[in-house]
TORGU-499935 format. One record per residue (C-alpha): x, y, z; residue in three letters; residue number from 0. Coordinates in nm, 3 decimals, decimal comma. Example, Ala and Ser with C-alpha at 12.3 -4.5 7.8 and 13.67 -1.06 7.14 Angstrom:
<nodes>
[[1,230 -0,450 0,780] "Ala" 0];
[[1,367 -0,106 0,714] "Ser" 1];
</nodes>
This chain:
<nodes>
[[8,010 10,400 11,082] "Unk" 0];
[[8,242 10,483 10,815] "Unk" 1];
[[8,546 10,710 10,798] "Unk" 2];
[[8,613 10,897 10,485] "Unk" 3];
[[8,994 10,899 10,399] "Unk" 4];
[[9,197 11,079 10,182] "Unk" 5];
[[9,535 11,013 10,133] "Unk" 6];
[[9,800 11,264 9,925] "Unk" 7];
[[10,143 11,302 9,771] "Unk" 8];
[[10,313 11,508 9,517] "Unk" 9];
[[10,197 11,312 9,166] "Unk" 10];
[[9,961 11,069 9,258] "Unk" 11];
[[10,120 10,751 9,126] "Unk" 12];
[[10,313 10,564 9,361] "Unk" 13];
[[10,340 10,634 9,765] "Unk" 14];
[[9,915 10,742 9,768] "Unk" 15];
[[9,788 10,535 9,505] "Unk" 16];
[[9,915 10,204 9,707] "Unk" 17];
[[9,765 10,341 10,027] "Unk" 18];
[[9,436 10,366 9,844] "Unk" 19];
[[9,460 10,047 9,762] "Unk" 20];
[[9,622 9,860 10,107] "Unk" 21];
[[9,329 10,053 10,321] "Unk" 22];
[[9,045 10,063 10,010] "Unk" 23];
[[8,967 9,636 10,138] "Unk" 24];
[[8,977 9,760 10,514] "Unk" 25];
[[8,605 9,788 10,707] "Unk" 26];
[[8,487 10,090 10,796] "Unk" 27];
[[8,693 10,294 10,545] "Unk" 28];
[[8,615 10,505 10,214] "Unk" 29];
[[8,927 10,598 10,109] "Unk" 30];
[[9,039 10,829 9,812] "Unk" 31];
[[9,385 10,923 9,661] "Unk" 32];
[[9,523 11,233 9,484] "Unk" 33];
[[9,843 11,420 9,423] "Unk" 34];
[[9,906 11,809 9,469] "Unk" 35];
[[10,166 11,861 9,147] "Unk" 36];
[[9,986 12,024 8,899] "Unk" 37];
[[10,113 11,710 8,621] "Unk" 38];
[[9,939 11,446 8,966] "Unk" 39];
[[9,767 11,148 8,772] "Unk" 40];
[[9,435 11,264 8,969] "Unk" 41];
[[9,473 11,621 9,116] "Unk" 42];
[[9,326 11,715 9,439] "Unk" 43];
[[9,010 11,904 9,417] "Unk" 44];
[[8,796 12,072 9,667] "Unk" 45];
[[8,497 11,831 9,638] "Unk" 46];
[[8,769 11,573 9,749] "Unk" 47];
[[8,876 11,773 10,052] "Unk" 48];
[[8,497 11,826 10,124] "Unk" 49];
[[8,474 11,439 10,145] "Unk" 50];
[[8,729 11,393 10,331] "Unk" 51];
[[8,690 11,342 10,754] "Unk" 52];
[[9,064 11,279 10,771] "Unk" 53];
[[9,351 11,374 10,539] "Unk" 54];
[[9,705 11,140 10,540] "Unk" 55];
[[9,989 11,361 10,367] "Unk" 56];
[[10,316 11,147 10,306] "Unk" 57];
[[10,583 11,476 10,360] "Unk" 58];
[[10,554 11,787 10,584] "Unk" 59];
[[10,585 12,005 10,249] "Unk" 60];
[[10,271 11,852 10,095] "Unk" 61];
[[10,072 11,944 10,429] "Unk" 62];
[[10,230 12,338 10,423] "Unk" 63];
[[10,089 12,304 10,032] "Unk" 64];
[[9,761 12,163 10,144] "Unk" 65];
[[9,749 12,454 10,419] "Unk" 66];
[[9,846 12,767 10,154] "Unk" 67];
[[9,572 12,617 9,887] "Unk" 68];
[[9,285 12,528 10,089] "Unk" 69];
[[9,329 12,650 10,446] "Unk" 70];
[[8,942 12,736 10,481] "Unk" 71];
[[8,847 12,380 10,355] "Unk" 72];
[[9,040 12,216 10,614] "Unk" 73];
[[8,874 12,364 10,937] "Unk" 74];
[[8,784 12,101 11,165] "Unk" 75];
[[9,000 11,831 10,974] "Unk" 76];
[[9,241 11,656 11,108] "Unk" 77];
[[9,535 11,645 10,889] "Unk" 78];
[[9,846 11,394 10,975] "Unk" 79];
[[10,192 11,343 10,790] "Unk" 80];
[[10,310 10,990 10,753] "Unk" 81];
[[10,686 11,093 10,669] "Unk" 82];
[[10,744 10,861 10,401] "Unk" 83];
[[10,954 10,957 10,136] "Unk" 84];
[[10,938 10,978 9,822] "Unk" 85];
[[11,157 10,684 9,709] "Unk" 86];
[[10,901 10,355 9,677] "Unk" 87];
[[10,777 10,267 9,385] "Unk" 88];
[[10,400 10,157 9,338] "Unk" 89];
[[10,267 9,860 9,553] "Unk" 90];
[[10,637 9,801 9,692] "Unk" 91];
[[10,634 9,557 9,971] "Unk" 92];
[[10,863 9,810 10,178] "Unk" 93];
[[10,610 10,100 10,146] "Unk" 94];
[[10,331 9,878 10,196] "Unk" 95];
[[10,460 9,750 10,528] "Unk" 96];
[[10,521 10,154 10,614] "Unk" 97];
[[10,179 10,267 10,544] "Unk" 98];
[[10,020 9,970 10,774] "Unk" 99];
[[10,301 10,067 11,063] "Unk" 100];
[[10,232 10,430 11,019] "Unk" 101];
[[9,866 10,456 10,904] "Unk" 102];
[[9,714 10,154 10,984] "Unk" 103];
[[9,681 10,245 11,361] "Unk" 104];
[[9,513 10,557 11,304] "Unk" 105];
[[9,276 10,356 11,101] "Unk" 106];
[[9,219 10,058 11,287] "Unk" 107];
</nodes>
């Protein structure tokens, strides 16, 4: 069976972008990126959220933002922050190492 997973940050170009592509190889995963700025490479939408069985947030404030937006969309979704910062740049070995300590076992 496989899990749907979205991962989000604020601008959709470093810290989500590399998760999409560390977990995108993994079995058993569909996974998806966006960003919640409204200037985010590729900004969340709804159909995304409807995809979605499981949503990864990288800071507390993007799951409040998540919450105000689309509260009704997210019934039944499980929704976990990863607390990683926004101070990695894209495909950095120190935020890929990060995402596999702090995502990978809720993927595995």
């Amino acid at each position: 069976m496989t899990r749907r997973v979205l991962f989000l940050c604020s601008r959709n170009r470093l810290r989500s972008p590399t998760a999409e592509r560390v977990f995108g190889s993994w079995p058993g995963l569909e996974v998806d990126s966006a960003g919640l700025a409204a200037d985010a490479t590729v900004t969340l939408t709804a159909d995304q959220l409807d995809w979605a069985e499981l949503v990864l947030v990288m800071e507390t404030r993007h799951r409040r933002l998540l919450q105000a937006r689309y509260r009704d969309r997210l019934k039944g979704k499980r929704v976990i922050c990863l607390d990683i910062p926004d101070s990695y740049d894209f495909m950095q070995p120190e935020l890929i190492q990060l995402l596999l300590k702090r995502a990978g076992p809720l993927l595995g």
